[in-house]
Every structure is written in structure tokens, then in C-alpha cells.
MDAnalysis code that builds the backbone (N, CA, C; Angstrom):
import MDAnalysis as mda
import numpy as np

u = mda.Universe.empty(546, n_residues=182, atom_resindex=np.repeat(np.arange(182), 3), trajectory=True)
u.add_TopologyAttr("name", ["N", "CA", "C"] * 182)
u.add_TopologyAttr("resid", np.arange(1, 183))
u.add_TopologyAttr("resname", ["UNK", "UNK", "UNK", "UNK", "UNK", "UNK", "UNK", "UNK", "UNK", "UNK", "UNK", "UNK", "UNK", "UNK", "UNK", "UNK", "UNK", "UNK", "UNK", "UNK", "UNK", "UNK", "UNK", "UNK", "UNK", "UNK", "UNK", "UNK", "UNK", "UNK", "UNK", "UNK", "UNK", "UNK", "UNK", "UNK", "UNK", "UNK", "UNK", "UNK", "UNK", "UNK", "UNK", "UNK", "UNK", "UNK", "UNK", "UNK", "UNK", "UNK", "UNK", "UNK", "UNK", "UNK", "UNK", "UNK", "UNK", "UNK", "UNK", "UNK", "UNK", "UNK", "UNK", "UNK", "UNK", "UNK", "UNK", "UNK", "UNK", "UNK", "UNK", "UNK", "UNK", "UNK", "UNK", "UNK", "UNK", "UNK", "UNK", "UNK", "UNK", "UNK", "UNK", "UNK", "UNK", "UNK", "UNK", "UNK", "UNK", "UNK", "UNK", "UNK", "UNK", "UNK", "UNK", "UNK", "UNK", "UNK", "UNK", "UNK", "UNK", "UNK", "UNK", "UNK", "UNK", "UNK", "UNK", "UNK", "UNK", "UNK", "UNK", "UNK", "UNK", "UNK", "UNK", "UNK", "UNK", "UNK", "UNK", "UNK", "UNK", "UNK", "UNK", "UNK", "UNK", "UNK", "UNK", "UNK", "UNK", "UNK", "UNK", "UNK", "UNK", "UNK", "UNK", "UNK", "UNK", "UNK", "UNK", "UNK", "UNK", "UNK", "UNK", "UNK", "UNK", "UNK", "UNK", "UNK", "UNK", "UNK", "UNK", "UNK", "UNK", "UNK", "UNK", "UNK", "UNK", "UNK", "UNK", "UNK", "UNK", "UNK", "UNK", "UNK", "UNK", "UNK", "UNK", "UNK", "UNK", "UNK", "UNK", "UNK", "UNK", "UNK", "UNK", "UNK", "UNK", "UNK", "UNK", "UNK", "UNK", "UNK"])
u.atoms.positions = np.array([
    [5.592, -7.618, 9.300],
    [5.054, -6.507, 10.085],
    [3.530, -6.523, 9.974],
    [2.775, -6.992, 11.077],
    [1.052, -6.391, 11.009],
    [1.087, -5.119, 10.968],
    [0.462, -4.777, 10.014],
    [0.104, -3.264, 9.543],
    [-1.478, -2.883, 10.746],
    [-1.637, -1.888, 11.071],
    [-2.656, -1.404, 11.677],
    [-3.935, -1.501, 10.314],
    [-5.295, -1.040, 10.840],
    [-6.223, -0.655, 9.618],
    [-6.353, 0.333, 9.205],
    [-5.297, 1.741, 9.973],
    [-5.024, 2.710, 9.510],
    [-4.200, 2.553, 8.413],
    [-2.985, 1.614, 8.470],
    [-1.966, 1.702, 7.303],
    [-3.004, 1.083, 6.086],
    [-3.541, 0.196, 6.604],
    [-4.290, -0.726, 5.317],
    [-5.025, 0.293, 4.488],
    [-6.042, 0.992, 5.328],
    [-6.838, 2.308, 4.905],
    [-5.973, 3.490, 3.777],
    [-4.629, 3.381, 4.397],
    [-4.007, 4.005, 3.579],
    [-3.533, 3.508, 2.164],
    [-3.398, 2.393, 2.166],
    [-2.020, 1.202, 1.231],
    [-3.755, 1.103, 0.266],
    [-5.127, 0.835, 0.461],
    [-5.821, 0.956, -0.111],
    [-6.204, 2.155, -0.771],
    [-6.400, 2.892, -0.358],
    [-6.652, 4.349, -0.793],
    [-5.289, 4.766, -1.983],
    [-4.257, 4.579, -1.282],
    [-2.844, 4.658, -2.371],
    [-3.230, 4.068, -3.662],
    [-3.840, 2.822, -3.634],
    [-3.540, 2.315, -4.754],
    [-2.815, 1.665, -5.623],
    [-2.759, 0.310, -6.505],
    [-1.514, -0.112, -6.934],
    [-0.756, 1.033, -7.595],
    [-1.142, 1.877, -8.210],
    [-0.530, 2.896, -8.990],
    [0.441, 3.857, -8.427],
    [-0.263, 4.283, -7.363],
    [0.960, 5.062, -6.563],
    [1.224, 4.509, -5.898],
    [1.429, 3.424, -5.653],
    [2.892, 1.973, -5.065],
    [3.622, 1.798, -5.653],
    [3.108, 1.443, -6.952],
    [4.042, 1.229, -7.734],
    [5.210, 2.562, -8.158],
    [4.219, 3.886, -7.778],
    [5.220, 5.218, -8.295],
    [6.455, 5.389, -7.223],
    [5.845, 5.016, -6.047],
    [6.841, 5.404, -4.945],
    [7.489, 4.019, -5.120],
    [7.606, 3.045, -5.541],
    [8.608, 1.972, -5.245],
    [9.525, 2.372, -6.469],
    [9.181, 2.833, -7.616],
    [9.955, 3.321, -8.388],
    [11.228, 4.559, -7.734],
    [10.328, 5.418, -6.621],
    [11.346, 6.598, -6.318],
    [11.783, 5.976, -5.242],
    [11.788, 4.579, -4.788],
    [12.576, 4.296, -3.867],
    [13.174, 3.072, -4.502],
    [13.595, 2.508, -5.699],
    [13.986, 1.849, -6.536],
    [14.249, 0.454, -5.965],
    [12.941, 0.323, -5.595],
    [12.658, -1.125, -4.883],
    [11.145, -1.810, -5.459],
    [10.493, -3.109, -5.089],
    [9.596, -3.496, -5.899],
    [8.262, -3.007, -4.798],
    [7.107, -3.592, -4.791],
    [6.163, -2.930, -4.598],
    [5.686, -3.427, -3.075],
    [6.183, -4.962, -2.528],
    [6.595, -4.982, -1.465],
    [7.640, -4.093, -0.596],
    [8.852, -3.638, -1.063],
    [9.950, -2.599, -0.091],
    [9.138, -1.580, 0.066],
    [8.136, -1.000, -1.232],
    [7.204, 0.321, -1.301],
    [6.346, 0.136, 0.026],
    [5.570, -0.925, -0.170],
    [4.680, -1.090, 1.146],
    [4.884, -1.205, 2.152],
    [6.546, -1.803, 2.501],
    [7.109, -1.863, 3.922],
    [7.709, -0.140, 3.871],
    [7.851, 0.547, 3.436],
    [8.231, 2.037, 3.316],
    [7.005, 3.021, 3.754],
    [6.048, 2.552, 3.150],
    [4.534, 3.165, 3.223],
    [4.022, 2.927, 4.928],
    [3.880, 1.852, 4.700],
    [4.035, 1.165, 6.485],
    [4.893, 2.259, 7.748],
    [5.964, 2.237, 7.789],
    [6.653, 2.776, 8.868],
    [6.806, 4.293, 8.694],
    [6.340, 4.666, 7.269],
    [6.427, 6.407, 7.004],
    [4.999, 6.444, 7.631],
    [3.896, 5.883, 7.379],
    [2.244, 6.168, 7.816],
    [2.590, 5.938, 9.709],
    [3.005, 4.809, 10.052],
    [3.748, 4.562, 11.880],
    [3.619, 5.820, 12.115],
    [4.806, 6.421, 11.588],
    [5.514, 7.461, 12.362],
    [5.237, 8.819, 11.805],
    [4.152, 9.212, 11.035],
    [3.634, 10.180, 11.218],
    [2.108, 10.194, 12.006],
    [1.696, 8.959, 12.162],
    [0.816, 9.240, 13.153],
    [1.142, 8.925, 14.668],
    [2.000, 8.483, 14.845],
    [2.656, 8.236, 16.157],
    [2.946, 9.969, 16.533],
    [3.454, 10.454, 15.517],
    [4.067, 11.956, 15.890],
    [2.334, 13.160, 16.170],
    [1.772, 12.619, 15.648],
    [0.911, 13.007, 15.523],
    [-0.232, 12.925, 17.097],
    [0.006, 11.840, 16.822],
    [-1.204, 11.504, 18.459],
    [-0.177, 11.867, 19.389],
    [1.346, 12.017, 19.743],
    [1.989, 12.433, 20.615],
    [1.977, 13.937, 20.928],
    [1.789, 14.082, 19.799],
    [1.501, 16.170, 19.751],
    [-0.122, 16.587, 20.237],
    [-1.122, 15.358, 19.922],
    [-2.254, 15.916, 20.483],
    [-2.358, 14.953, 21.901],
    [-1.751, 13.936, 22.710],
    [-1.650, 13.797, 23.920],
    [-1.172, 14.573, 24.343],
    [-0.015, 15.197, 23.838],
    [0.355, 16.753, 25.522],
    [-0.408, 17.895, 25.058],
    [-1.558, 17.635, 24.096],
    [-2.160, 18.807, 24.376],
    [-2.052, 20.409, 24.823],
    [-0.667, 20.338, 24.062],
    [-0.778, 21.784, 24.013],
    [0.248, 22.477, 22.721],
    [-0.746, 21.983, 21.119],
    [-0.852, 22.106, 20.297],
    [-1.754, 22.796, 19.681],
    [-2.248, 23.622, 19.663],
    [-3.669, 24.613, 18.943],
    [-3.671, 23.949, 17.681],
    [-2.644, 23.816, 16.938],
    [-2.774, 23.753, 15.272],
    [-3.414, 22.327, 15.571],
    [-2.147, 21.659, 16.025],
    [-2.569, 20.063, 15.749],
    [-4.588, 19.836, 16.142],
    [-4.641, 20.601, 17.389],
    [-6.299, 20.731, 18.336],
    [-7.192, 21.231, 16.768],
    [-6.852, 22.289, 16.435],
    [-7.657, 22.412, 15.365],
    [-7.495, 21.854, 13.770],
    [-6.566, 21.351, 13.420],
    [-6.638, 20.646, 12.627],
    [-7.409, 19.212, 12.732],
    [-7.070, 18.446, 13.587],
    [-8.335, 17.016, 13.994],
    [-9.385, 17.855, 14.214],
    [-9.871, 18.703, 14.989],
    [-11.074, 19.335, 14.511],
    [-12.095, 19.127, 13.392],
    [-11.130, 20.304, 12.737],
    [-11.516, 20.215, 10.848],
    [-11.374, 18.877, 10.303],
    [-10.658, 18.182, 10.426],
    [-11.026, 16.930, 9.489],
    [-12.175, 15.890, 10.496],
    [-12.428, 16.272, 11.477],
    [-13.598, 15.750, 12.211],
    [-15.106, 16.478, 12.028],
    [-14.780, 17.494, 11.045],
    [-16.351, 18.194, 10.982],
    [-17.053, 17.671, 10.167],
    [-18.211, 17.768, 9.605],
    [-18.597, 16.708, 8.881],
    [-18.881, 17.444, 7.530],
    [-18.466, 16.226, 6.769],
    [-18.156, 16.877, 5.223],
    [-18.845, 17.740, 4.776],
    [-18.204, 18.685, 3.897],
    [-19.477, 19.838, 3.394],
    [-20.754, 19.493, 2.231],
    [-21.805, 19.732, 2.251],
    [-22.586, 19.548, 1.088],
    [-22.915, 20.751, 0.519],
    [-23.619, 20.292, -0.840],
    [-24.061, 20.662, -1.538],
    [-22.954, 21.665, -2.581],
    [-22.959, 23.151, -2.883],
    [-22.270, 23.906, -3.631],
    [-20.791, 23.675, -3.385],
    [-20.442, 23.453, -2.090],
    [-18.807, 23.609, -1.207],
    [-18.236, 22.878, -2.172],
    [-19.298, 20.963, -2.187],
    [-18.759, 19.967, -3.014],
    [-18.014, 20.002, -3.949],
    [-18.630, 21.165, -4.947],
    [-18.599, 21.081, -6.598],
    [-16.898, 20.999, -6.786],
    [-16.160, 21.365, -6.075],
    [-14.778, 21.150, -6.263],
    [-14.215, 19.596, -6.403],
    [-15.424, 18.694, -5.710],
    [-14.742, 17.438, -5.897],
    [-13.697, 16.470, -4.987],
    [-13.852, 15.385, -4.590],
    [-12.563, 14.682, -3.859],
    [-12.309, 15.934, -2.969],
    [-11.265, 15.607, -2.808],
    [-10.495, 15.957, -1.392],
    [-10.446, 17.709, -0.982],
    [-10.659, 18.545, -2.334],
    [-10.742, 19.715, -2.669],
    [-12.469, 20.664, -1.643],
    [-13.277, 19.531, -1.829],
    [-14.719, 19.767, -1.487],
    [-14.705, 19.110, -0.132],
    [-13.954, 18.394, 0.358],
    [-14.208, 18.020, 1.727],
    [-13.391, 18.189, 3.032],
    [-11.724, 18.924, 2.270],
    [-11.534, 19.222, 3.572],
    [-11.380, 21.342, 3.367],
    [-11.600, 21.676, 3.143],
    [-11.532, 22.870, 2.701],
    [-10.271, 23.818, 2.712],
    [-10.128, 24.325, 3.630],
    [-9.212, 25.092, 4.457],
    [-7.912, 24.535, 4.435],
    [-7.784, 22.984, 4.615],
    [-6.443, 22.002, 4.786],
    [-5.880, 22.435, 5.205],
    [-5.918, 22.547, 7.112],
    [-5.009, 23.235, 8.228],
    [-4.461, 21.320, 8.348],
    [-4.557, 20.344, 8.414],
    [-4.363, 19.373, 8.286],
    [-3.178, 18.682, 7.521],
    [-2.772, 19.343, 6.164],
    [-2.087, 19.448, 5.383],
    [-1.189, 20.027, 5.827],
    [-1.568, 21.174, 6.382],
    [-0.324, 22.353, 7.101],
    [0.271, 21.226, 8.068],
    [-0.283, 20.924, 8.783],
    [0.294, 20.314, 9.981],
    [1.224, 18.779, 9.868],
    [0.560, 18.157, 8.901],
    [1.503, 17.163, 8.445],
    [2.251, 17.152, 7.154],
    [2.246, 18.730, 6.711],
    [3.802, 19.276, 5.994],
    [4.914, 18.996, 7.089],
    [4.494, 19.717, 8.156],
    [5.308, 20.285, 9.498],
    [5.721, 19.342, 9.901],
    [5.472, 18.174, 10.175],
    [5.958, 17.237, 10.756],
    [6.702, 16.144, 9.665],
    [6.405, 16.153, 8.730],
    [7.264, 15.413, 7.545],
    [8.688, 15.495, 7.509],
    [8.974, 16.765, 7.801],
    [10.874, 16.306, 7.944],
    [11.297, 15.873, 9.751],
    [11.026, 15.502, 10.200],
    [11.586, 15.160, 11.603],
    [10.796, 13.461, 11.181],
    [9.889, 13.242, 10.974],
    [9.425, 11.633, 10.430],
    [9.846, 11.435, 8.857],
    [10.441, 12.104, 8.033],
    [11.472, 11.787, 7.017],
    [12.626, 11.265, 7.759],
    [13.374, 11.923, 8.623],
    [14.869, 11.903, 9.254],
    [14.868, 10.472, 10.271],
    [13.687, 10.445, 11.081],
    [13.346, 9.045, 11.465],
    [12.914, 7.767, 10.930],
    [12.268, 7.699, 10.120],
    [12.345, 6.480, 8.906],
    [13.541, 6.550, 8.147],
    [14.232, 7.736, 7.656],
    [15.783, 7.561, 6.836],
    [16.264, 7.005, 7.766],
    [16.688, 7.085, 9.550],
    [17.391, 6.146, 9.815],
    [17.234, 4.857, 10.241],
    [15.724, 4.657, 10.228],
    [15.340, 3.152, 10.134],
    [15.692, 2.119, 9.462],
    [15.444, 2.757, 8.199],
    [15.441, 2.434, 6.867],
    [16.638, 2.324, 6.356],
    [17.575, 3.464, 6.171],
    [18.591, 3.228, 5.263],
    [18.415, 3.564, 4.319],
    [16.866, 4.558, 3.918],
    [16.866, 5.326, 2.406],
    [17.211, 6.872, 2.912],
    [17.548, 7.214, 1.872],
    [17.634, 9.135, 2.261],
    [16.679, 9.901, 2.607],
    [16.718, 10.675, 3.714],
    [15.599, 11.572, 3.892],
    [14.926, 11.916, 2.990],
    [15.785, 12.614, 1.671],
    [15.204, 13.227, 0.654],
    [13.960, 12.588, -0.029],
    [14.112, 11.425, -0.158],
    [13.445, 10.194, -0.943],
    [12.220, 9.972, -0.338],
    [12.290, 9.701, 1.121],
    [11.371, 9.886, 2.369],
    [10.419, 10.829, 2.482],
    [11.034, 11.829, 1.880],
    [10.528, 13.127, 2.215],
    [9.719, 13.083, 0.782],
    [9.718, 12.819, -0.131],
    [9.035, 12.751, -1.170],
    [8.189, 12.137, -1.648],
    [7.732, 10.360, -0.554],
    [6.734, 9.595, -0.261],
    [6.055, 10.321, 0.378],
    [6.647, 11.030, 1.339],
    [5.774, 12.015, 2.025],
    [5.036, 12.617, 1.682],
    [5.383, 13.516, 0.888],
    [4.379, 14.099, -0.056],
    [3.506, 13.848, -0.784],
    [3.649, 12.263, -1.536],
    [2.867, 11.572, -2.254],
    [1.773, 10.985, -1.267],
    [2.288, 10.683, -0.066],
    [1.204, 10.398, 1.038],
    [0.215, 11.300, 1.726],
    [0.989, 12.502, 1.676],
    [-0.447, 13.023, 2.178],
    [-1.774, 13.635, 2.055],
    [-2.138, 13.913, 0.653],
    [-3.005, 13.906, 0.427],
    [-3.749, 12.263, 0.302],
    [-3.203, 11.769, 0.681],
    [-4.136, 10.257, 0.958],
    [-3.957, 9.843, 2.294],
    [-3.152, 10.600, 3.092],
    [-3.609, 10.606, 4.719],
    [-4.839, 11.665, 4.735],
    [-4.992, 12.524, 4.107],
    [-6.098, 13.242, 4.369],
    [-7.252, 12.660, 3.965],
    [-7.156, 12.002, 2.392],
    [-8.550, 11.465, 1.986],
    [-9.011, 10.227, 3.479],
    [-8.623, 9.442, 4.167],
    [-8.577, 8.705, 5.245],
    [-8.738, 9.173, 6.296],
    [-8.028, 10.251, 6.881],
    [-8.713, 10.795, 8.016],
    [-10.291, 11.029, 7.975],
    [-10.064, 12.040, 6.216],
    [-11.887, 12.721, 6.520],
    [-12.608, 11.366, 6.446],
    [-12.300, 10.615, 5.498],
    [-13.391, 9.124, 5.064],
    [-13.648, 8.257, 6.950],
    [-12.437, 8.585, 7.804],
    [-12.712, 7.869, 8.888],
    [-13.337, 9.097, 9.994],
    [-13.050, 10.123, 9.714],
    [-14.057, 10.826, 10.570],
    [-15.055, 10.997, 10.131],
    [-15.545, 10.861, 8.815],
    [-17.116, 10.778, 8.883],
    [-17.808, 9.446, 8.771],
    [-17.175, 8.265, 8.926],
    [-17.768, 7.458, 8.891],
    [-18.143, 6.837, 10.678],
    [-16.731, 7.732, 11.485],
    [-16.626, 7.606, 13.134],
    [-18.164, 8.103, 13.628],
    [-18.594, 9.116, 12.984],
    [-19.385, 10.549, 13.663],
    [-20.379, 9.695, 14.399],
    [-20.344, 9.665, 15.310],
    [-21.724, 9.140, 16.265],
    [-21.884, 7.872, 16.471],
    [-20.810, 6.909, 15.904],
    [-20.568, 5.608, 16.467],
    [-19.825, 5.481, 17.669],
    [-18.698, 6.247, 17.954],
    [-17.908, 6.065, 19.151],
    [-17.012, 4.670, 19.220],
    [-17.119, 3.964, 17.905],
    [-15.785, 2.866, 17.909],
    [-15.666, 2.565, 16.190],
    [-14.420, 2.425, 16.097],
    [-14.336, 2.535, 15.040],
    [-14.665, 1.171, 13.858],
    [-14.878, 1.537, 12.687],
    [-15.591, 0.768, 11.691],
    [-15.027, -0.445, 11.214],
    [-15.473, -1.778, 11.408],
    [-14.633, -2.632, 11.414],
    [-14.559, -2.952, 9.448],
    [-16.637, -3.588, 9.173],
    [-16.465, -4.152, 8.123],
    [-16.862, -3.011, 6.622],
    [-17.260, -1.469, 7.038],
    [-17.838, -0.839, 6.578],
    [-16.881, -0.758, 5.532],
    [-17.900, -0.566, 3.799],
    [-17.188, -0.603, 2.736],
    [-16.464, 0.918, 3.310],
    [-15.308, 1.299, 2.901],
    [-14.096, 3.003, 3.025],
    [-15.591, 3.980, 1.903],
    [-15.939, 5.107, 2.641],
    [-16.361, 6.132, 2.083],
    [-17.718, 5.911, 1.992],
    [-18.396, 4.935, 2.777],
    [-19.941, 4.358, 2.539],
    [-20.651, 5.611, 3.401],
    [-20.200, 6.657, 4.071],
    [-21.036, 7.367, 4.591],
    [-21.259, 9.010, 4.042],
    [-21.599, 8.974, 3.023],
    [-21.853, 10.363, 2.544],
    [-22.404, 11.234, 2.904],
    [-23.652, 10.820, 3.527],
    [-24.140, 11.598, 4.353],
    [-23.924, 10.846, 6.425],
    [-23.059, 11.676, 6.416],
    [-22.400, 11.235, 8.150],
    [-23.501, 11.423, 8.874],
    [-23.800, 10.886, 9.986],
    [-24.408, 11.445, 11.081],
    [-23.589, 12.542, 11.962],
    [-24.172, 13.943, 12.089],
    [-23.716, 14.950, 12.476],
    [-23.667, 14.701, 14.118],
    [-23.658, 13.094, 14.756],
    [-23.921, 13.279, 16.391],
    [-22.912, 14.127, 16.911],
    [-21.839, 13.845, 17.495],
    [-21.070, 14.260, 18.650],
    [-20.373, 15.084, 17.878],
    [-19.755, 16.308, 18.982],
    [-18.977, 16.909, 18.764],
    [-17.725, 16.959, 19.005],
    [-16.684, 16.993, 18.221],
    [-15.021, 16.993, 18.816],
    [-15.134, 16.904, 20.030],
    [-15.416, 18.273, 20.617],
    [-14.877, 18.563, 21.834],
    [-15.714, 17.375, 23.086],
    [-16.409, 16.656, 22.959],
    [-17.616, 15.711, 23.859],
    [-16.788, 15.093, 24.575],
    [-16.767, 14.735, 24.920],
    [-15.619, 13.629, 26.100],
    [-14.844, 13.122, 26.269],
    [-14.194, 12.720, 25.438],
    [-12.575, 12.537, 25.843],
    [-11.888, 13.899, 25.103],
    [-10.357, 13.938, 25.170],
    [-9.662, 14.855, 24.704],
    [-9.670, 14.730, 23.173],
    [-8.463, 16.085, 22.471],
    [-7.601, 15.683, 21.255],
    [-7.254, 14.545, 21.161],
    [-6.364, 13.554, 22.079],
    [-5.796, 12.760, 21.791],
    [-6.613, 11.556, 21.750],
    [-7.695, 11.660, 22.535],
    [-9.102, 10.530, 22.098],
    [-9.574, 10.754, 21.041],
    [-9.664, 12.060, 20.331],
    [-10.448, 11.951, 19.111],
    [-9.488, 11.443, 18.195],
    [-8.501, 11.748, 18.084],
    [-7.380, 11.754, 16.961],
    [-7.124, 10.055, 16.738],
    [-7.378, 9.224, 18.278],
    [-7.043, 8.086, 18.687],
    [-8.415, 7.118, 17.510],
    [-9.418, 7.943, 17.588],
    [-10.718, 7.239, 17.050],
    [-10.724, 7.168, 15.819],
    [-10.270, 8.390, 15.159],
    [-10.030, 8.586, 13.987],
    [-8.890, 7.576, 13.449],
    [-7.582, 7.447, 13.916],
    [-6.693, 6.609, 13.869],
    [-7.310, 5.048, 13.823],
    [-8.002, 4.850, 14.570],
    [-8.063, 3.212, 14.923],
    [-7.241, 3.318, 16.003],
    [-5.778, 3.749, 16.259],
    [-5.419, 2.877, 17.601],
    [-5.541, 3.592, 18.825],
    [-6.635, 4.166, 19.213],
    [-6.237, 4.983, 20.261],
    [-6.517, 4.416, 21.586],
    [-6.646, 4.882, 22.405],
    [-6.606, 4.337, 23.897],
    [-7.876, 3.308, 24.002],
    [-7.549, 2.042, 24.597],
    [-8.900, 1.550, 24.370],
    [-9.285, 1.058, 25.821],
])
């Protein structure tokens, strides 16, 4: 399976450590983990850019929003990682929400139990979030996405464009992703 550079973004950010944790809760080695990681990351962003193409999602509209604003400085920070940069985590909300209908669709891909699914899930998303924000602020004012840039090299983002600038939700969400309409 070619993985997108979204999954890679992710499978990096994960870490051998929590590969290795989720191949343990899916009692497979660290390859089955990564082909698991793979089609659970698919299909929650597939569900994801499908909810902000029909565009008429508020949460989903304002959640890519917020993880498209540009990171907070200074005092906000002091919380640290993921705590200091996405704040609010309407983002989190939203891909709680969608975790059991893309649990129930990888369980029947797969052949592991929802339950199990549903519990990578969880281990995944706070590292779909660290990746969204790391790719929306590294997106901000380039308009294509980052091919060789070291993950997290932009601390201080360029504040150019705004969400709402020219294409839709589903263009921004698409940019942020890597695969969106090209």
C-alpha cells in the first residue's frame, strides 16, 4: 500500500513507541500496526474531507478553521505541545464523532473488532491533531503543500491567508491533508 504524506506525517509523529503500543493492542507486529494505522488515518480523513465537501457542516467548517489559525504565542504556549497550540480542541470533538462509523469501517476491512479500532483511534488522535496544526502552520501562505520541509520547522508561521480566501472548507482541509483537489 503507498501510504499518502499525510499517513507518513502521521506513522512519524506516532513514533516507534506508540506502534509498537498499538500493535501490541492489536496483537500483531509493527508492520500489521502500520498497515492498521494506514487505513484507520484513510478513512478518517476521507470522512473528513467528505463532510467538509458538502459543506454543510459548521463544526467540521470551524474546526479546520481552528487548527488553521496560526499557533498561539507567547503566555497561551506555557501549556506546552499540543495543549498550547490547539486550544479549545473543537477538532478533537469532531474526530471523537466520527471515530465510531470509521472504527465500524476499518473493523470490516480488516477483520479486527471495532472495539480495538476504536482504541487506535484514540491513541491516534491526538497525533492527528499534532499534524494537522504542524501542517497548517507550516501551509500558511505557501498555497501548496511542503514537500522537503523538516515536520514543525515553522514556529513562527507566516500569518498570510485566511481560511476563508479562495477556495472552500474542502480546499482548505484538502491543503492541510496533502491530497486535496489539485
Amino acid at each position: 500500500m503507498s501510504e499518502s504524506s499525510f499517513q507518513k506525517d502521521v506513522l512519524d509523529e506516532l513514533g516507534d513507541e506508540k506502534l509498537t503500543e498499538i500493535a501490541g493492542l492489536l496483537d500483531t507486529d509493527t508492520d500489521g500496526a502500520r498497515d492498521t494505522v494506514e487505513q484507520t488515518v484513510s478513512a478518517m480523513t476521507g470522512t473528513l474531507q467528505e463532510k467538509a465537501d458538502a459543506n454543510d457542516d459548521d463544526e467540521v467548517r470551524q474546526a479546520v478553521a481552528e487548527v488553521a489559525e496560526p499557533p498561539l504565542q507567547g503566555v497561551a504556549t506555557l501549556g506546552g505541545g499540543l495543549g498550547g497550540m490547539l486550544g479549545g480542541g473543537m477538532m478533537a470533538g469532531v474526530l471523537a464523532k466520527v471515530s465510531k462509523p470509521v472504527a465500524n469501517a476499518v473493523s470490516k476491512k480488516t477483520g479486527i473488532p471495532a472495539p480495538t479500532i476504536s482504541r487506535v483511534i484514540e491513541l491516534l488522535i491526538p497525533v492527528l491533531l499534532a499534524v494537522f496544526a504542524k501542517r497548517a502552520a507550516a501551509g500558511k501562505g505557501a498555497g501548496a503543500p511542503t514537500a522537503g520541509g523538516a515536520p514543525g520547522a515553522a514556529p513562527g508561521a507566516t500569518p498570510g491567508a485566511t481560511p476563508a480566501e479562495g477556495g472552500g472548507l474542502g480546499d482548505l482541509l484538502g491543503s492541510i491533508l496533502g491530497g486535496g483537489k489539485k
